[in-house]
N, C-alpha and C positions, 0 to 999 in steps of 0.2 A: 590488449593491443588491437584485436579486432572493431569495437567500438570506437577506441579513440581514431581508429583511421579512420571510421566512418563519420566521426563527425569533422575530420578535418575535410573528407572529400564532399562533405553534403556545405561548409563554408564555403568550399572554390567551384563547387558543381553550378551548370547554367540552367536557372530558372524553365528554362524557356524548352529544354528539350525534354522534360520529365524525369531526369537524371536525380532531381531531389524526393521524389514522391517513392521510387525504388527504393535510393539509399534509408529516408527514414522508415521504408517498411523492413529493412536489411535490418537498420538500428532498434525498432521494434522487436523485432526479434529476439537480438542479441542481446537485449537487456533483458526480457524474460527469461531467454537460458540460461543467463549467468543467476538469473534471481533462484533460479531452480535448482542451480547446481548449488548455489551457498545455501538457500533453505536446506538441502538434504546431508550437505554437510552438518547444518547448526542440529537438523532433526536425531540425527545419528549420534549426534555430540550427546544432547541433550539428553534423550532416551536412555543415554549408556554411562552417565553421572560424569563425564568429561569437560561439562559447561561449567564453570565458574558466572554467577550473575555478576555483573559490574555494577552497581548503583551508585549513579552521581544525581547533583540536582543542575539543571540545567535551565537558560531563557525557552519557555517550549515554544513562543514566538519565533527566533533564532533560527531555533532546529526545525522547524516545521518550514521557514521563508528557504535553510538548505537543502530540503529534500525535493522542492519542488524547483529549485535553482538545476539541480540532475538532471528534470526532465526539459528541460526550457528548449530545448530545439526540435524535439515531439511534440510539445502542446505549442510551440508557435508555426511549426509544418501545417497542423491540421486547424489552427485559428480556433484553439480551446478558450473560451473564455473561461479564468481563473481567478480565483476568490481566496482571500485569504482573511477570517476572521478570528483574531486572538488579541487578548488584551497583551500591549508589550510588556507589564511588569509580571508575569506571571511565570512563575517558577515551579517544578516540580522533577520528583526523583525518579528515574529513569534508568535501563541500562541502554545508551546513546544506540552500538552495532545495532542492538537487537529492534528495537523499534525504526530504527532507520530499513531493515528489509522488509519490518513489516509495511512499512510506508511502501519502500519501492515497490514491493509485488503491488499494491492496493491501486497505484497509482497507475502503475505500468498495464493491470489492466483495464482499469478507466478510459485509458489511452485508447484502447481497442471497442470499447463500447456507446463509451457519451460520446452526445449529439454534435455537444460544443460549449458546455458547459462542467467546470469541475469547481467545490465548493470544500473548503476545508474550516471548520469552526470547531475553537475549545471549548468548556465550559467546566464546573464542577462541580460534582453531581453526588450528592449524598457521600463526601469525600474520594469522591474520585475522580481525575481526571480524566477526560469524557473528549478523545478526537473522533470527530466523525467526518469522512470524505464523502462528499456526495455527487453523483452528477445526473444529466436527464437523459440518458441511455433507455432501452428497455426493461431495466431492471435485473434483479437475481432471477433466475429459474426458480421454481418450487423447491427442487431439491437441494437449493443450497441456501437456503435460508436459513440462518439460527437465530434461536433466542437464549436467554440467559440458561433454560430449564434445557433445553433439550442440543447443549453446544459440544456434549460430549458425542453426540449420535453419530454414528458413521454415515459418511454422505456414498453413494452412487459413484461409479468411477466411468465415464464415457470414452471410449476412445475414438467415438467418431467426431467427437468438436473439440478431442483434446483436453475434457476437462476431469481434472484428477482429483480434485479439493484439495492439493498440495498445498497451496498458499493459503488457505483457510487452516489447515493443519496446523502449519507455522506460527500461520497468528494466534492460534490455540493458545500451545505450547507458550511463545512469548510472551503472553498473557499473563497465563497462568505462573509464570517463573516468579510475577512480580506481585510480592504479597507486603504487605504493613498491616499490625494489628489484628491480626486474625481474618485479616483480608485479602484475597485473590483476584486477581483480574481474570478478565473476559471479553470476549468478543462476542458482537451479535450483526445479524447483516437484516434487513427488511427493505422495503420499497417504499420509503419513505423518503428518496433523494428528491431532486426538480425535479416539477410537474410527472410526480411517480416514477424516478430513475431511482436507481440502486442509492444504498447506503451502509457503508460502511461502519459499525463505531468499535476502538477499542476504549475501556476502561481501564485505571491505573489507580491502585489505591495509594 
């Protein structure tokens, strides 16, 4: 409820008095919390064998053009340029929820870091499909950096810039839910986005 009124009152709000620059830091906000509040649900689910995976196969064109359709009054508030590269026939199996919060958290924080750029490409990658979000932010910190070897490592928990590796947790987790063939997924993040911004990738076998 809270969000949808914000984006009702950031359509009628007046440019001109700063009235939209508050509300979309309101809406910033409020979609992180909610993202935090349902990652800690899905975590606890998960953790405690009450998840059921859902696997369908889905256009990941489609679903990738809907998740960044969510953010569309954030990234056109701050004049993100946004990229979208995926081939439209390309299909693959998925549990839809679950990857959709790992987008929104991924996305939602992009929101708060890149410059003005966000970059979303699929590809297939030794049988797996391979989304990387990238943008020309400053990049990950050192300590939140993973690689494929070292993705189970406990990350540093800060609480003076608020960063808990919640949302790296989740996309852990989500990852790894999805297996085919004696295969696992993963997440890895480096600094390999625009001209050295952050990057993002989940794998999907």
């Amino acid at each position: 409820m809270l969000l949808n009124s914000v984006d009702q009152a950031i359509t009628t709000a007046d440019k001109k008095d700063g009235a939209n620059s508050i509300l979309s830091q309101i809406q910033y906000e409020g979609k992180r919390v909610n993202d935090d509040l349902v990652g800690l649900l899905a975590i606890y689910r998960i953790n405690n064998g009450q998840y059921s995976i859902n696997i369908e196969e889905y256009s990941v064109a489609d679903f990738l053009e809907e998740n960044l359709a969510q953010h569309e009054s954030m990234i056109l508030h701050r004049n993100i340029e946004k990229e979208l590269e995926c081939n439209n026939d390309l299909q693959w199996f998925f549990d839809r929820d679950l990857i959709t919060g790992v987008m929104s958290n991924v996305i939602n924080n992009l929101y708060k870091y890149t410059k003005d750029k966000i970059l979303i490409s699929t590809s297939i990658k030794d049988n797996y499909l391979l989304i990387q979000i990238k943008d020309n932010g400053p990049g990950y910190p050192e300590n939140m950096l993973v690689t494929h070897e070292n993705t189970d490592k406990e990350k540093s928990i800060s609480f003076e810039n608020s960063n808990t590796g919640l949302g790296l947790y989740f996309s852990r987790l989500v990852a790894e839910l999805h297996k085919n063939k004696g295969k696992n997924g993963y997440i890895t993040t480096s600094n390999d986005g625009i001209d050295g911004g952050g990057c993002f990738s989940i794998y999907l076998p």
